[in-house]
C-alpha positions as CSV (number, residue, x, y, z in Angstrom):
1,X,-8.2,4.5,10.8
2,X,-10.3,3.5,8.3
3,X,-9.0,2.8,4.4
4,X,-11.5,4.0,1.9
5,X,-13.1,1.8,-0.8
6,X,-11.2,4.0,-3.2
7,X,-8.1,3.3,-1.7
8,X,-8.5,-0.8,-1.7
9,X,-10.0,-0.8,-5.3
10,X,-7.2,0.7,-6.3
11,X,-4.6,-1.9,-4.4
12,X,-7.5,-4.9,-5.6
13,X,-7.4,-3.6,-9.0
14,X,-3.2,-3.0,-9.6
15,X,-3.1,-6.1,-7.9
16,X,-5.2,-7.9,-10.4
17,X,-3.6,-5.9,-13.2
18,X,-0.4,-7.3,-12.1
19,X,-1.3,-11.0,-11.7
20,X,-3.0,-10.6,-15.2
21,X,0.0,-9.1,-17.6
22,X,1.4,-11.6,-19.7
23,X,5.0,-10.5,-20.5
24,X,5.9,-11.6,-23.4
25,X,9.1,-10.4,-23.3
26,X,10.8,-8.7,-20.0
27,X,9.8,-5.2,-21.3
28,X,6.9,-3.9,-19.5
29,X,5.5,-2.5,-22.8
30,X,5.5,-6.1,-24.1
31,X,2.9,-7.0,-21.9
32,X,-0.4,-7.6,-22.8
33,X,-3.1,-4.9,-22.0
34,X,-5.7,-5.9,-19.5
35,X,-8.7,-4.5,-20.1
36,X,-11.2,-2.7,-17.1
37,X,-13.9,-4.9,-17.7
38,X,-11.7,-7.9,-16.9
39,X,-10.7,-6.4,-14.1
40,X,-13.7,-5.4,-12.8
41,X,-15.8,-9.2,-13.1
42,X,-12.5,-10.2,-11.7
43,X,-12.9,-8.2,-8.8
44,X,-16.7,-7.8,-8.4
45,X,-16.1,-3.8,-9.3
46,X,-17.8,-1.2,-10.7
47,X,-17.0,-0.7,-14.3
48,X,-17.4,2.9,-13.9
49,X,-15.5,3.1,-10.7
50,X,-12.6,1.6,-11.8
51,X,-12.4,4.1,-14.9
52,X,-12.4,7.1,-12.3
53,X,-9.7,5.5,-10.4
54,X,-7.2,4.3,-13.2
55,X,-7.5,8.5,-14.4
56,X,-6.2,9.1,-11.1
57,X,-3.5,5.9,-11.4
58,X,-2.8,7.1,-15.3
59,X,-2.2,10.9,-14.3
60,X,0.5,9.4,-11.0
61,X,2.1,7.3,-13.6
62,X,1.5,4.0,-12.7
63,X,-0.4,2.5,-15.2
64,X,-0.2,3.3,-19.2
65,X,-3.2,3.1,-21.5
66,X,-3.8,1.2,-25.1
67,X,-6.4,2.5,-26.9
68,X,-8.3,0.6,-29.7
69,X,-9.4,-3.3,-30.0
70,X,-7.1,-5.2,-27.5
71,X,-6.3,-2.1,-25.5
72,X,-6.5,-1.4,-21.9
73,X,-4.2,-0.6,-19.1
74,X,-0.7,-2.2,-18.5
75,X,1.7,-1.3,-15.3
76,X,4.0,1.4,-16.2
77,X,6.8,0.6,-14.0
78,X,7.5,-3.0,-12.7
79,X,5.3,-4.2,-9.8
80,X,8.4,-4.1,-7.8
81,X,9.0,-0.2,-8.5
82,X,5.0,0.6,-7.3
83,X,4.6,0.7,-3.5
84,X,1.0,0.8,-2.1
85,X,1.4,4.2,-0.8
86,X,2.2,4.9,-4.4
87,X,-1.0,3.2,-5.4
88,X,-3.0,4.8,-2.2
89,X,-2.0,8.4,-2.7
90,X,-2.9,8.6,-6.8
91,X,-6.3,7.9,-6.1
92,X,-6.0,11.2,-3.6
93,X,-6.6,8.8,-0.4
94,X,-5.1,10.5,2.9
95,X,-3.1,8.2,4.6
96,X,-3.4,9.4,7.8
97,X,-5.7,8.5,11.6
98,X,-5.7,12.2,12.6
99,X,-9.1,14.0,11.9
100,X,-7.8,17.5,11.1
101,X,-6.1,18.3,8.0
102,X,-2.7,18.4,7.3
103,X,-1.7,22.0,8.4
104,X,-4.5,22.6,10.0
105,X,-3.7,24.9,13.2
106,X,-5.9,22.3,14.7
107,X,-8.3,19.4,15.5
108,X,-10.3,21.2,18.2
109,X,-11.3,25.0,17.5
110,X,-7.4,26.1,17.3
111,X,-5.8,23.7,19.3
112,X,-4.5,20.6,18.9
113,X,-5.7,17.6,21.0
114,X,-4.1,15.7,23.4
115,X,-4.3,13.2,21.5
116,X,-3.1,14.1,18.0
117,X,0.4,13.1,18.2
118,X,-0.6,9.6,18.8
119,X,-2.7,9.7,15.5
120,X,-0.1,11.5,13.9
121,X,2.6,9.2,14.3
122,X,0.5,6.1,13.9
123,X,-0.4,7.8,10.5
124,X,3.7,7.9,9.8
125,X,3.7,3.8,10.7
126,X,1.2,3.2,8.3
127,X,2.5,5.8,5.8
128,X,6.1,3.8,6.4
129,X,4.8,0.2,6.0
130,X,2.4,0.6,3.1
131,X,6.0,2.8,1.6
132,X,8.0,-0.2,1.4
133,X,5.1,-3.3,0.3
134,X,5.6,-3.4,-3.0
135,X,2.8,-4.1,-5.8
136,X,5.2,-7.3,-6.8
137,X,5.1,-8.8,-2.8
138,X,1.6,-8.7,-2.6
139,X,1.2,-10.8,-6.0
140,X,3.9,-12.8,-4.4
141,X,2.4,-13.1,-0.7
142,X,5.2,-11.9,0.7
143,X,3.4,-9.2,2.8
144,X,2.7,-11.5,5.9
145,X,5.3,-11.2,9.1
146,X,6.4,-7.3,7.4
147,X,4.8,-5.3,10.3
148,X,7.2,-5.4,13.3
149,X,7.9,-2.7,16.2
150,X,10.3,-0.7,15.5
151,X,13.1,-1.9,17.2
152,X,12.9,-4.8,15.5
153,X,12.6,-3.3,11.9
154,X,16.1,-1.6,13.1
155,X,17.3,-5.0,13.9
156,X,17.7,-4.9,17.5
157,X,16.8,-8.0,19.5
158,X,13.1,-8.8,20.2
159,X,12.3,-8.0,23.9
160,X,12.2,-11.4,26.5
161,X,9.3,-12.9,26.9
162,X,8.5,-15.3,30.2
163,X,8.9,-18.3,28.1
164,X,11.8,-17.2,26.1
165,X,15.2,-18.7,28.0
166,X,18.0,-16.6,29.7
167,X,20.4,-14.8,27.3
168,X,24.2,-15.1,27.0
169,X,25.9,-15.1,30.4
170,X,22.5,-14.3,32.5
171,X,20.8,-16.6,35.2
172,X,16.6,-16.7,34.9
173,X,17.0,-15.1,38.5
174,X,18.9,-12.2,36.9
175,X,17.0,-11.6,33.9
């Protein structure tokens, strides 16, 4: 699965909207507008690019507008309320590895592939991981070491590895 460049402008630019608002106070509308032009030399965007994408980020919410001198776009909820699905989905960006459309009766003339569960639920993995990074730990760096397998984001012990050394009450010959 591939992301979209409309999908990671829109991360790049929230992010850089983010790391840019000044809060002057710890009310959200008390932060300075940014303005797109300072996002886009920032980010090495397209002026008009960005404009189409924050309609799409304006209309889901997630960023508010200031018109006039000074004006531009502030967050509209805190960083740590805006997930990057949130982010993803406003700019109408499918998040999903399956080539047939959602409700589509199927990916192959009327029938589904063999393979479409697979894409389906690695679709629901990344739909779940990119659900629960917030706007607030990627301006924090706090997105490395998130993905794990499942069982381990359910908190169950990581599997043995060759190196790893016999658990609780168990011999190597045993394990």
């Amino acid at each position: 699965m591939r992301l979209s460049t409309r999908g990671r402008y829109a991360v790049m630019a929230m992010v850089e909207l983010a790391v840019r608002q000044q809060p002057n106070s710890t009310a959200i509308r008390d932060c300075r507008p940014v303005s797109l032009a300072e996002i886009a030399h920032a980010q090495l965007l397209s002026l008009a690019y960005l404009e189409q994408l924050f309609g799409h980020l304006r209309r889901a919410g997630l960023v508010a507008s200031a018109r006039g001198p000074g004006g531009g776009y502030r967050l509209a909820r805190p960083a740590a309320a805006i997930t990057m699905a949130d982010i993803i989905e406003a700019v109408d960006e499918p998040i999903r590895a399956t080539r047939c459309e959602e409700g589509a009766a199927g990916c192959l003339g009327g029938e589904r592939c063999l393979t479409h569960d697979l894409w389906s639920e690695l679709s629901e993995q990344i739909h779940l991981f990119l659900a629960h990074v917030t706007l607030a730990d990627v301006v924090r760096r706090q997105v490395k070491g998130r993905a794990a397998p499942p069982a381990l984001a359910a908190g169950c012990p990581a599997p043995p590895t060759p190196d790893s050394p016999p658990g609780p009450g168990l011999t190597e010959a045993a394990q």
